[in-house]
C-alpha positions as CSV (number, residue, x, y, z in Angstrom):
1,X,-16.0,7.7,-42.5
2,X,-19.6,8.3,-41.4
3,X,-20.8,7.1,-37.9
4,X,-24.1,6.2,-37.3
5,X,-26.5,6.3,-34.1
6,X,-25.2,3.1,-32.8
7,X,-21.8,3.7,-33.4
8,X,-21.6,6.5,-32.0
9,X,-23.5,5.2,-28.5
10,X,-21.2,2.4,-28.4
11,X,-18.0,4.5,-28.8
12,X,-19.4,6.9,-26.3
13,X,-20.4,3.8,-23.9
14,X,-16.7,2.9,-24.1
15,X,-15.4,6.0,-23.6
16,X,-17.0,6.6,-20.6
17,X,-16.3,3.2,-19.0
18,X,-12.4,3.8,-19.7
19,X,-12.5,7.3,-18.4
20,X,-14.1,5.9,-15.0
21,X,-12.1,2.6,-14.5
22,X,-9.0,5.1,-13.8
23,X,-11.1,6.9,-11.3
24,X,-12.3,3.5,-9.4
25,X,-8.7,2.8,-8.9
26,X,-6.7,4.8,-7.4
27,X,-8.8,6.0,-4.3
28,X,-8.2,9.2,-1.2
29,X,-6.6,8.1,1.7
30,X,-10.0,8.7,3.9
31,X,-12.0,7.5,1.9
32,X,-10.2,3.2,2.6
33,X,-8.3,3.8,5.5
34,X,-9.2,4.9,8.8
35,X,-6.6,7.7,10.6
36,X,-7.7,7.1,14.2
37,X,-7.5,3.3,13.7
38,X,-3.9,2.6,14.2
39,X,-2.1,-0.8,13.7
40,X,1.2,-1.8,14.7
41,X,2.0,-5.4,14.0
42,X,4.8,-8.2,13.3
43,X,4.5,-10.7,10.4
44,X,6.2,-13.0,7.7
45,X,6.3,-11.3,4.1
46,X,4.4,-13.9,2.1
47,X,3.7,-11.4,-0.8
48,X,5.4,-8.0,-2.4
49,X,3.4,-6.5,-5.8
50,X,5.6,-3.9,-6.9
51,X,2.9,-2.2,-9.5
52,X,0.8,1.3,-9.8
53,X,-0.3,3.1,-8.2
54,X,0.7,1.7,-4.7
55,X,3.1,-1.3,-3.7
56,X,1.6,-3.7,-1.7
57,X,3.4,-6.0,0.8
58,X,1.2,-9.0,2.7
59,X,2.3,-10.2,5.7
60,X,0.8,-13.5,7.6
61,X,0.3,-11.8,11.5
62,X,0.0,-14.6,14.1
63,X,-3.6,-15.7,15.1
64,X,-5.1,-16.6,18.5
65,X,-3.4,-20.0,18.6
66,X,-0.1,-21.0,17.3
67,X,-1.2,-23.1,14.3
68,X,-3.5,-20.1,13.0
69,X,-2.0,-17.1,11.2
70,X,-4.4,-14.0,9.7
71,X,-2.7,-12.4,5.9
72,X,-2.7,-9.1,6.4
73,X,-2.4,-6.5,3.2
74,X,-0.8,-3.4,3.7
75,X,-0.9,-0.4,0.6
76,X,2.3,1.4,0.1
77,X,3.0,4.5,-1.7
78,X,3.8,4.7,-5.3
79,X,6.9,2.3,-6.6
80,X,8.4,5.6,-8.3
81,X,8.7,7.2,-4.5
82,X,9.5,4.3,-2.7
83,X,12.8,3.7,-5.2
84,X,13.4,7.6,-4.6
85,X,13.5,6.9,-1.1
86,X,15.8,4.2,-1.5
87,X,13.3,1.3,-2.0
88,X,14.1,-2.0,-4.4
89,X,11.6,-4.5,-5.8
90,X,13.4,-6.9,-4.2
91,X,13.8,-5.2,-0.5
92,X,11.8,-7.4,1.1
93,X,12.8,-11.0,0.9
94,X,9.4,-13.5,1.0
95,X,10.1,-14.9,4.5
96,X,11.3,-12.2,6.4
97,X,10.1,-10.7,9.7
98,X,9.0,-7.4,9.9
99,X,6.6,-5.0,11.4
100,X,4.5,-2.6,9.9
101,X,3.1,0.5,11.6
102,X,0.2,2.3,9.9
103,X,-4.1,2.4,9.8
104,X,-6.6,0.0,9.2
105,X,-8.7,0.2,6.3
106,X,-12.7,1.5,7.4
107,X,-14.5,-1.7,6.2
108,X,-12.5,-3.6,8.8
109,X,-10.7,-6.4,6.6
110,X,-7.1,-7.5,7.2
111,X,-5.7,-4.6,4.8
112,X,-3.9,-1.5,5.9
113,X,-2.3,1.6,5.0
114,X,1.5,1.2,5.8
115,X,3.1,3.9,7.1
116,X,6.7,2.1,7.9
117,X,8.5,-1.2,8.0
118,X,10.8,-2.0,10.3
119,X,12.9,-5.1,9.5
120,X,12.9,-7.8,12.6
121,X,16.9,-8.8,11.6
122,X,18.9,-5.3,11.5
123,X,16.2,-2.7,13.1
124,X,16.2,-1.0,9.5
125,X,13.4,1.0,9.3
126,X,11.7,1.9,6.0
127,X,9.3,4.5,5.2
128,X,6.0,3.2,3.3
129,X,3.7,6.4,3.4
130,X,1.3,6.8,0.5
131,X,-1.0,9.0,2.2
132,X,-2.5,11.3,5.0
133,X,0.4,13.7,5.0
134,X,3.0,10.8,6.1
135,X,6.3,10.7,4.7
136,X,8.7,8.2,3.1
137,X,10.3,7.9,6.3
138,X,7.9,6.8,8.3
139,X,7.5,10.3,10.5
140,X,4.3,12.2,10.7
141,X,5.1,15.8,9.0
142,X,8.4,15.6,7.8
143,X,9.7,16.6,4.1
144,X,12.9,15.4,4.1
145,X,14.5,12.1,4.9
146,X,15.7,8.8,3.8
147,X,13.9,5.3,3.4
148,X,16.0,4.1,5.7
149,X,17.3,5.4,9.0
150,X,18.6,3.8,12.1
C-alpha cells in the first residue's frame, strides 16, 4: 500500500482531531469550577446521566417567585468511584428532593461541581466529589469513608 501527499495530510488531520477531542473533554477542576464560590442548595432531580467521565445530576432549584424554578447541573465524579462508594444508576429517583453542596462553575451558569447529596426524605448523605481533593464522602481531606453515612 503506498500513501500519497494527500493521504497522508488527511490521515494526519484526523489523527490529530481524535487525539485532541479526548483532551477537550475531560477538563481540571480549576480550570470550570470555582473553589471559593460555594453553593449549597435544595432541588427536584429532573435529570441523572450516568456516563464518563463524570455523572451528572440536574436539579430544578426554586426561583424568585413560586411559579419560576432555575435547572441547575451539578458534575459528579466518575460512575466507576461513585458505585465503589456505594452509588447505583438508579440512586436518585427523578422527583426526589435533595440538596447538593459543592462550587459553582467560573463562567457563572447554573452548573456546579457537587461535592455531596443529601437526600430531603431519610437525611442520607452521599458523597459526589470528583475533584479539588474532596472525597466520596462528601468531607474535605478524608481517604476513607462510605457513600453513605448518617
Amino acid at each position: 500500500m503506498q500513501f500519497n501527499a494527500k493521504t497522508l495530510m488527511v490521515t494526519l488531520a484526523l489523527g490529530a482531531g481524535l487525539a485532541t477531542s479526548g483532551a477537550q473533554a475531560h477538563h481540571s477542576f480549576a480550570a470550570q469550577y470555582d473553589s471559593k464560590q460555594p453553593v449549597k442548595m435544595s432541588g427536584v432531580v429532573t435529570k441523572v446521566e450516568w456516563t464518563n467521565p463524570h455523572v451528572y445530576i440536574y436539579i430544578d432549584v426554586q426561583g424568585a417567585t413560586a411559579e419560576q424554578s432555575i435547572n441547575w447541573g451539578f458534575e459528579m465524579g466518575p460512575p466507576h468511584m461513585l458505585q465503589r462508594a456505594g452509588w447505583k444508576k438508579n440512586s436518585l429517583a427523578i422527583g426526589e428532593t435533595i440538596e447538593v453542596d459543592g462550587w459553582r462553575a467560573r463562567d457563572g451558569s447554573n452548573t456546579g461541581n457537587a461535592r455531596r447529596v443529601v437526600r430531603a426524605t431519610n437525611g442520607e448523605v452521599l458523597g459526589a466529589a470528583s475533584s479539588a481533593g474532596q472525597t466520596l464522602t462528601g468531607t474535605v481531606g478524608s481517604t476513607q469513608g462510605s457513600a453513605a453515612s448518617p
